[in-house]
C-alpha positions in Angstrom: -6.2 31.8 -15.7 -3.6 31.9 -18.5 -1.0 33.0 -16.2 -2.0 31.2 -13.7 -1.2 28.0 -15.1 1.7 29.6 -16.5 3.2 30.6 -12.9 2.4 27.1 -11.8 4.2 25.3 -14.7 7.5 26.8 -14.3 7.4 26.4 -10.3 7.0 22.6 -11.0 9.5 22.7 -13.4 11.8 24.2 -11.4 10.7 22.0 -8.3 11.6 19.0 -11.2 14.3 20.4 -12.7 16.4 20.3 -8.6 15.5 17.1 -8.4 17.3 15.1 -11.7 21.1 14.5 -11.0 23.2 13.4 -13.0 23.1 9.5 -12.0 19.7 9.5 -10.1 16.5 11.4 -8.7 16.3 12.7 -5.3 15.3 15.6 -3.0 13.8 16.0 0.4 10.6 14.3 1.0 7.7 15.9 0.2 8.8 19.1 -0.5 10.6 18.3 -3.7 10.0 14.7 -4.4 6.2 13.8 -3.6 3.7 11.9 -5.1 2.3 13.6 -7.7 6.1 13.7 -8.9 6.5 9.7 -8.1 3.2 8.5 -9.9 4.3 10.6 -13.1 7.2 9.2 -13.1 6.4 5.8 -12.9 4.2 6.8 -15.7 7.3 8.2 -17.5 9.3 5.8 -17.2 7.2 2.6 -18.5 7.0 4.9 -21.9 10.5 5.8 -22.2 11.6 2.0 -21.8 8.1 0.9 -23.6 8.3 -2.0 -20.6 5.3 -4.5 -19.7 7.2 -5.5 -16.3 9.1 -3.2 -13.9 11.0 -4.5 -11.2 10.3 -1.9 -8.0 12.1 -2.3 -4.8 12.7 0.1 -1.4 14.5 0.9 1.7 13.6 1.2 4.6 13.3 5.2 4.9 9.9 5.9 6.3 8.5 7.5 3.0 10.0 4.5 0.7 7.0 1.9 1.0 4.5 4.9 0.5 6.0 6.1 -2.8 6.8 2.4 -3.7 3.3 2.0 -4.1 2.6 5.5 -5.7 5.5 4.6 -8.4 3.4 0.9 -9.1 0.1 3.2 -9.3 1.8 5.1 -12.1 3.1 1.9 -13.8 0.2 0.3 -13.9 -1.9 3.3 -14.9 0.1 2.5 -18.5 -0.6 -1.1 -18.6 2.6 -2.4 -17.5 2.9 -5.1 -14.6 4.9 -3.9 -11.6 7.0 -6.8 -9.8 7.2 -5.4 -6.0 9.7 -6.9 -4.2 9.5 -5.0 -1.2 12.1 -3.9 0.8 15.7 -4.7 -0.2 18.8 -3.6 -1.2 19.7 -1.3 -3.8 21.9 -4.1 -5.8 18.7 -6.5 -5.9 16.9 -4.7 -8.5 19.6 -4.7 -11.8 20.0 -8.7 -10.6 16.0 -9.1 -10.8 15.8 -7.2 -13.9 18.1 -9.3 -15.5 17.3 -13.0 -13.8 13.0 -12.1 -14.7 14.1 -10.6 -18.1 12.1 -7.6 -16.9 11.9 -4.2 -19.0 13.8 -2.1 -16.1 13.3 -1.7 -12.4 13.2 1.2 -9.8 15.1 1.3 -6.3 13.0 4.0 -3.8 16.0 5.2 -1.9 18.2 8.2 -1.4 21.1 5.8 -0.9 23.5 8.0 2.4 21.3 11.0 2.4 18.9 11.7 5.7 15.8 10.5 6.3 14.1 13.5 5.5 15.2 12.5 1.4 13.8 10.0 -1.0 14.9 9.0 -4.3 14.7 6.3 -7.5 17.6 4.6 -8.9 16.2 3.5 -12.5 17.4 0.8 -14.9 16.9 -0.4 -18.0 15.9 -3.7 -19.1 19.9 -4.9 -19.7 20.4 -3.7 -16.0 22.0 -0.5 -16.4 21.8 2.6 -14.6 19.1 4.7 -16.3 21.0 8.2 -16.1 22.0 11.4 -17.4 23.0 11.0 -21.4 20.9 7.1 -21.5 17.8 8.9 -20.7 17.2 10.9 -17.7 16.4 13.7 -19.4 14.2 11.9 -21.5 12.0 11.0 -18.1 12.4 14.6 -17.0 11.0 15.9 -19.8 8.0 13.1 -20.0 6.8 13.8 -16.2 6.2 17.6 -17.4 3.6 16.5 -19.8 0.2 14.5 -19.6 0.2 11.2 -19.8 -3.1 9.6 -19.9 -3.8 6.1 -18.3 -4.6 3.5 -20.5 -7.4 1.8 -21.2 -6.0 -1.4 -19.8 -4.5 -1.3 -16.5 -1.0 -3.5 -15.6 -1.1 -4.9 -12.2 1.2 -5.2 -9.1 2.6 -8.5 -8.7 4.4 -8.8 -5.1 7.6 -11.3 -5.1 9.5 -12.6 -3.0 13.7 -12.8 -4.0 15.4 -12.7 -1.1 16.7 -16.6 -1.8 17.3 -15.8 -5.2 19.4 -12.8 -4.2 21.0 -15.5 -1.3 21.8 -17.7 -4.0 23.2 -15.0 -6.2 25.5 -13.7 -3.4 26.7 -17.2 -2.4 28.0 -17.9 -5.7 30.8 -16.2 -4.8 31.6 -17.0 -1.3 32.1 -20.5 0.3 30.0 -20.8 3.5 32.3 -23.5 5.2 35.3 -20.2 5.8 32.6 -18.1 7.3 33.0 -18.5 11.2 
């Protein structure tokens, strides 16, 4: 049984280890990244950021909603509050973070890889890329251990920002030159 368990912990932490870059996390869908991976790391990350919100958006990848809603079961599980903002683009969540004064935010998407990938863009609460040297490996190393729910669940807050994220963007063009 010993070795066993053994066996199975270095597979996963090879499986884990392919799937950390250096400025994100992805691999193909669900033979790297799945949702056992997803929900621990949603875990992970609300303890390495010690956050009580976490903005989480996704593309439009057929996998992204599913795992979107993996990631909030993970966030929640620690009794942080997950703002879902649905589908959007991958510049939406460091402005969220930043306009809600949020604790960090996730972005399900593999940015220009195939459908058959997945992926999380992570930032912090100041809106900055969560990656390697400011604490990716610090999430990698979290997922690999047990992290019990709390005794107080968070809860999954949907929200809407598409006008805010209109009004954002229009700041810095004027409408009346656009044909």
């Amino acid at each position: 049984n010993f070795l066993i368990r053994k066996h199975y912990s270095i597979i996963y932490y090879m499986k884990v280890k392919s799937i950390f870059g250096t400025y994100d996390i992805r691999g193909r869908y669900p033979e790297e990244l799945n949702e056992e991976i997803i929900y621990k790391i949603g875990q992970a990350l609300v303890k390495f950021l010690n956050a009580d919100r976490l903005a989480v958006g996704y593309d439009l990848r057929p996998s992204s909603q599913k795992l979107a809603g993996v990631l909030n079961k993970g966030i929640i599980s620690q009794g942080c509050d997950a703002v879902d903002i649905g589908p959007a683009p991958s510049g939406l969540i460091p402005l969220i973070v930043a306009q809600q004064k949020l604790g960090g935010g996730v972005m399900v998407s593999a940015s220009h890889l195939g459908k058959e990938y997945n992926g999380l863009k992570l930032v912090d609460s100041s809106s900055q890329p969560i990656a390697a040297g400011s604490g990716l490996e610090e999430i990698e190393n979290l997922i690999q251990i047990e992290i019990s729910p709390t005794r107080e669940k968070g809860s999954v807050q949907s929200k809407d920002v598409l006008y805010d994220y209109l009004d954002y963007i229009f700041k810095f063009v004027d409408p009346k030159i656009i044909k």
